[in-house]
N, C-alpha and C positions, 0 to 999 in steps of 0.2 A: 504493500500500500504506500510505504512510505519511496518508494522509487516513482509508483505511479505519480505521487504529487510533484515530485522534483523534476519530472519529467514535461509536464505541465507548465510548471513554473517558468522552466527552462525555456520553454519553445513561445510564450511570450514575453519574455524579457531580450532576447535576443534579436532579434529582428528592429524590436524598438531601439536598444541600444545604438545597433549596429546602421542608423538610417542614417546615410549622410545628406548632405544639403539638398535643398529643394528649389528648384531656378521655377521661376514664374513664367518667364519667356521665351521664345525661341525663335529663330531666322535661319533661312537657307544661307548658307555663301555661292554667289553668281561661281558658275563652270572655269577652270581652270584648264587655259587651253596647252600652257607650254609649265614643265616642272618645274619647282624652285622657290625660291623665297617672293613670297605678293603681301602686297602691303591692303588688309583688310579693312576697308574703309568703314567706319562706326557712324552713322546715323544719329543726330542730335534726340531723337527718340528711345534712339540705346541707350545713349549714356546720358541721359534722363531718368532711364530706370535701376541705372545703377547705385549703389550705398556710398558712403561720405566717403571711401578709400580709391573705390572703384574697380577693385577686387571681386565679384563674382559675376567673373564673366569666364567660360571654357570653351573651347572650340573640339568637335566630334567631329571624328570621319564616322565613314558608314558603317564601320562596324563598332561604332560610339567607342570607339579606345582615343582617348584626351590627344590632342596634338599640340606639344609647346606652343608656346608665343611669346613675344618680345612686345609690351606694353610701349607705343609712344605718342605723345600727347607734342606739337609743332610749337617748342617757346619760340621765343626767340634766342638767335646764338650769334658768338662774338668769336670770328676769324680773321686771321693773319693774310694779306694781299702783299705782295711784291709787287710793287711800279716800278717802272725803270722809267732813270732818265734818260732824254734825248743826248748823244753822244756825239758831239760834235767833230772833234778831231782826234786821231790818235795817232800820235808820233814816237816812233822805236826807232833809238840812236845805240846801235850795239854796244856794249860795253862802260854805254854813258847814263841813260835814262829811257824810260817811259814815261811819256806826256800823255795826260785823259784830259781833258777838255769836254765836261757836262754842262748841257742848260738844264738851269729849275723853271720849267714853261708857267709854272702858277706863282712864282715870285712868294711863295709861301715860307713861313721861317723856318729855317732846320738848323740843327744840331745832331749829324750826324750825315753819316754816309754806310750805306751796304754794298759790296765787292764781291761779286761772286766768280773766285778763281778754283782752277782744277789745284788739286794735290801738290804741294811743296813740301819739302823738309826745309825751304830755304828761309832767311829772313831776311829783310830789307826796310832801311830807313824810305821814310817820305816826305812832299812837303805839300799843305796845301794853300792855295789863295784864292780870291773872291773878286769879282769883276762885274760891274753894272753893263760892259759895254764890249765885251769879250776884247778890249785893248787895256785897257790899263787895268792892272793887277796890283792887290793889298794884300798881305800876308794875315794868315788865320792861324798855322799853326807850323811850324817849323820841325817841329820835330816827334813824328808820327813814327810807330814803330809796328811793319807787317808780320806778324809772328808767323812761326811752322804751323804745319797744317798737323790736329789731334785728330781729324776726320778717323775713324776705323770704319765706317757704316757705308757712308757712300766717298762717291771719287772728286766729289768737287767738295767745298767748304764758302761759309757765306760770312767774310770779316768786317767787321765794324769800325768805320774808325768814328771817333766823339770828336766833336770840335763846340768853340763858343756860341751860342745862337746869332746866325747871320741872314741876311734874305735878300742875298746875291742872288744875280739872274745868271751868272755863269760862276763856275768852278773849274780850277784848275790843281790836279794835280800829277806832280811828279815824282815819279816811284827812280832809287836810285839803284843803277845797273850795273855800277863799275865793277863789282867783286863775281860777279855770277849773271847767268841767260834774264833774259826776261821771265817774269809770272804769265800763266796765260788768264788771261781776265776775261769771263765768258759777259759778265753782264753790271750794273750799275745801277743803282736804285733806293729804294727804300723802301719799308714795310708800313702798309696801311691796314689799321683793325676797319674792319667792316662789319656791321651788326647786320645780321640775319631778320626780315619784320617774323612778326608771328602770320601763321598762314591760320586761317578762318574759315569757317564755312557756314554759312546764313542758317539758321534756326526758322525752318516754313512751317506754316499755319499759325503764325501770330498776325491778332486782332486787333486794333486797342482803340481807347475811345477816351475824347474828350471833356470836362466837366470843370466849368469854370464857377468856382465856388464863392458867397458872402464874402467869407473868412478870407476875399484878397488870393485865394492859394488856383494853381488850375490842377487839376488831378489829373494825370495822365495814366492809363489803366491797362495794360499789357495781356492779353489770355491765350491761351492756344490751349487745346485739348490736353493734352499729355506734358508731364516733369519736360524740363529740358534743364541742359546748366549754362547757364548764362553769362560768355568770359568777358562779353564788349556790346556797347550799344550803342547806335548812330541815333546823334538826335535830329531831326531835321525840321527848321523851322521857316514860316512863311516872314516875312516882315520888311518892311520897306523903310525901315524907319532904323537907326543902331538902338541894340538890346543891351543889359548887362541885366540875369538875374540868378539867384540864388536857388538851388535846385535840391532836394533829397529824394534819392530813389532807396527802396525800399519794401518792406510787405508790412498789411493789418495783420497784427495777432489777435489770437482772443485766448481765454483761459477759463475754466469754471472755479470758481470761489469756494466760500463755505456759505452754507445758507441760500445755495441756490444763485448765487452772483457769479456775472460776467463779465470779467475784467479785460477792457480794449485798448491797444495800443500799436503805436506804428514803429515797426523795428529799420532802422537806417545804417543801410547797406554802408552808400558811398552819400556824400556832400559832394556838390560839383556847383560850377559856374559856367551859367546859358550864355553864348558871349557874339554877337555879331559877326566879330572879328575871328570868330574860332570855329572848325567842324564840326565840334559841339560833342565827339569819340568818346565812349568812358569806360574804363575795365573794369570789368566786376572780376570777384571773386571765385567764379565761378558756382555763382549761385544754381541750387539744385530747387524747381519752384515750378508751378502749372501758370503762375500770374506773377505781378511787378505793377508797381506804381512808383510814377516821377512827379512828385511835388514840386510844383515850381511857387518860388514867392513872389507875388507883384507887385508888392507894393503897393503904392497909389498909382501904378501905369496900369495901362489898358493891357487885359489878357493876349499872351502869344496865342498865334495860331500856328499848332505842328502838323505839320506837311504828311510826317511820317516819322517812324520807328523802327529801326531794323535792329536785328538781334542776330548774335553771334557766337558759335562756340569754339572752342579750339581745335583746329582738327585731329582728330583721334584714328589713331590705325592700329591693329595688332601685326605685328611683321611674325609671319609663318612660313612655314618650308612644303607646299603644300603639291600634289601630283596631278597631274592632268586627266583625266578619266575618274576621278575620286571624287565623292560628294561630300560637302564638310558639313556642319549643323554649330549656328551659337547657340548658347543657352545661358542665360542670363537674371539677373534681379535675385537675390537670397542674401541679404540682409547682414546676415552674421557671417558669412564664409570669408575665410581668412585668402591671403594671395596664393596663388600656385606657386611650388618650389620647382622649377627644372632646369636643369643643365643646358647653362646660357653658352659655354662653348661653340656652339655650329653657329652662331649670332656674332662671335668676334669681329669675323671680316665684311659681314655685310653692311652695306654704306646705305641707312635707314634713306636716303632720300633717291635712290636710285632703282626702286623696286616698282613693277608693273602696281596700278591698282586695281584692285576688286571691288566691288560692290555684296550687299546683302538685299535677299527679298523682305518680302511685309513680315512686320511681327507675330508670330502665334500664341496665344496662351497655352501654356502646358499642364495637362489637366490630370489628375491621379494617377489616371491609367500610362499615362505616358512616362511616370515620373519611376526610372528604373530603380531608385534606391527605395522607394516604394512596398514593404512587406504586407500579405495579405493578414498577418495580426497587426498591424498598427489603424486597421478599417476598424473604429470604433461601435460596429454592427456586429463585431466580431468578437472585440476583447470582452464587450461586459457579458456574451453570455460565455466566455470561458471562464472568466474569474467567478463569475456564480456557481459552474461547474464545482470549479477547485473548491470554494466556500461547501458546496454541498457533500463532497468528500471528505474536505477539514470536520464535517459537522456529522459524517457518517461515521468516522474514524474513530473520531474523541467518542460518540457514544458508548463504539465497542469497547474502545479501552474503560469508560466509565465501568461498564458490564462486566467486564474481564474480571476488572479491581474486586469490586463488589462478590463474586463468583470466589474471588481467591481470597477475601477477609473471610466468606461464609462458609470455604471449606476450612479455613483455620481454625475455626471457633467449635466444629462441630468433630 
């Protein structure tokens, strides 16, 4: 008897334990016509339904076994350019010198120059000077020293030299040859960082609507069916006249009290300034929200009139390694699931902005039956008449052992 209950026990407790997370949604990924790494494009209604991390979300092939992914959301980034300047003359006198002769075409101020020569172990004095008019030359720096080359990686090296801040329209210098050949000097220049924008992609089926209020405020009112998260908004206004006003965007809260009370208040995201003179752009945070309101202050001016609203999220892709002939499936929205762990290895060398894109189809709901972690004891149809079972055994059990006892005081006594 006492197996029969454990056995019981056993066979619902397990299955409930053992259920893992439970995704609300699902999406085809569009045909995958050549193998390899595609960058799956996410739908501002995906990642609208995702949790504050952004964490449960998996990708299935067809025979639902998980396929890594490489999470990337389009910041912005900040890269190293090489310009070269224009190279005007270049004079090799064997045994004596090398003259470089560069124009700065944007008269822009530097303190510094980049030399990009092949391989030396040699070193060589230099000198440089500065010239408005490529004839007459002023001395910058005299004594300039071109080190050996530590390169071990690659066969050329990229040397620097520092000089005072100048903004000379020509540069003159001369590298000294007497002791050894010339350097071969492939190029001349300088490094400019260049910032990467953030790439965007419009947030569709938003509505929004006007309401120019007593209280001096106009309420601007944002809805679209479904969560979206919201990284940027254009604001767009009508007006013939220069603006300057004071804006909070924002959502209504409510909350239940004690005693039945409902307590209202409006939560502010961002403060911003409506400005004539400006685009009117704003970043959010990437608020996660079905609605949005932009308060604007008027003051004692006559309400704006907004044109429009457009709404933005950051562009999101999973980068996967994925096979041509294969059907993939997202599955998505579960609240609590923590991130996936997989061996980001095969992800080293791939250059996230160079990858074919995909698309996904319309969203599904996924409905019990589909949900494979799923046990048929966890159908609450199911558990309460097994646990009444087990109760009913528990209460057969204990009787007999009541009886037993009883049966074995009343053979003791007799």
């Amino acid at each position: 008897m006492n197996k029969l209950i454990g056995l019981l026990l056993l066979s619902l407790l397990i299955p409930i334990s053992g259920r893992t997370q439970s995704f609300r949604f699902q999406a085809s990924v569009d045909a995958v016509q050549k193998s390899g790494f595609h960058r799956v494009l996410l739908s501002p209604d995906v990642v609208g339904h995702l949790n504050a991390s952004l964490t449960d979300v998996r990708l299935y092939d067809s025979q639902h076994q998980e396929v890594p992914y490489l999470w990337a959301r389009q910041h912005a980034t900040q890269s190293d350019s090489f310009i070269d300047y224009e190279l005007t003359s270049k004079q090799l006198r064997p045994n004596v010198s090398t003259t470089l002769v560069i124009r700065n075409q944007t008269k822009q101020r530097i303190n510094s120059l980049n030399i990009v020569v092949k391989n030396t172990n040699v070193g060589k004095k230099a000198r440089l000077s500065g010239s408005s008019d490529a004839q007459n030359w002023y001395a910058i720096d005299d004594e300039i020293w071109l080190r050996p080359t530590q390169n071990t990686v690659s066969t050329t090296e990229v040397k620097q030299i520092d000089f005072p801040l100048s903004d000379y329209s020509y540069y003159r210098l001369i590298i000294n040859d007497s002791l050894s050949t010339p350097l071969n000097i492939l190029r001349i220049g300088h490094y400019e960082q260049l910032a990467s924008m953030r790439a965007y992609s419009i947030i569709p089926n938003i509505s929004f609507s006007q309401r120019d209020s007593s209280d001096k405020n106009t309420y601007i009112h944002l809805v679209r069916p479904n969560d979206a998260r919201f990284d940027k908004l254009t604001i767009l206004v009508n007006a013939s006249l220069p603006f300057r006003r004071r804006a909070d965007i924002g959502q209504f809260r409510t909350r239940r009290l004690k005693r039945g009370r409902i307590d209202h208040w409006f939560e502010i995201v961002r403060t911003i300034e409506l400005n004539s003179t400006d685009s009117n752009v704003v970043d959010l945070p990437g608020l996660k929200a079905k609605d949005l309101y932009v308060v604007v202050a008027n003051d004692d001016n006559p309400p704006l009139v907004i044109r429009e609203v457009r709404a933005y999220q950051l562009t999101t892709y999973l980068l996967a390694n994925l096979t041509a002939g294969q059907s993939y499936q997202l599955h998505f929205s579960a609240d609590n699931t923590a991130a996936p762990t997989y061996d980001l290895t095969p992800f080293k060398t791939v250059a996230l902005t160079s990858q074919p894109i995909i698309g996904i189809g319309n969203l599904r709901s996924i409905g019990v039956d589909s949900d494979r972690s799923t046990s048929f004891f966890t159908d609450n149809r199911v558990i309460w008449p097994a646990l009444s079972l087990v109760l009913l055994v528990l209460g057969i059990m204990s009787y007999r052992m009541l009886r037993e006892m009883g049966q074995k005081q009343t053979d003791e006594v007799s």
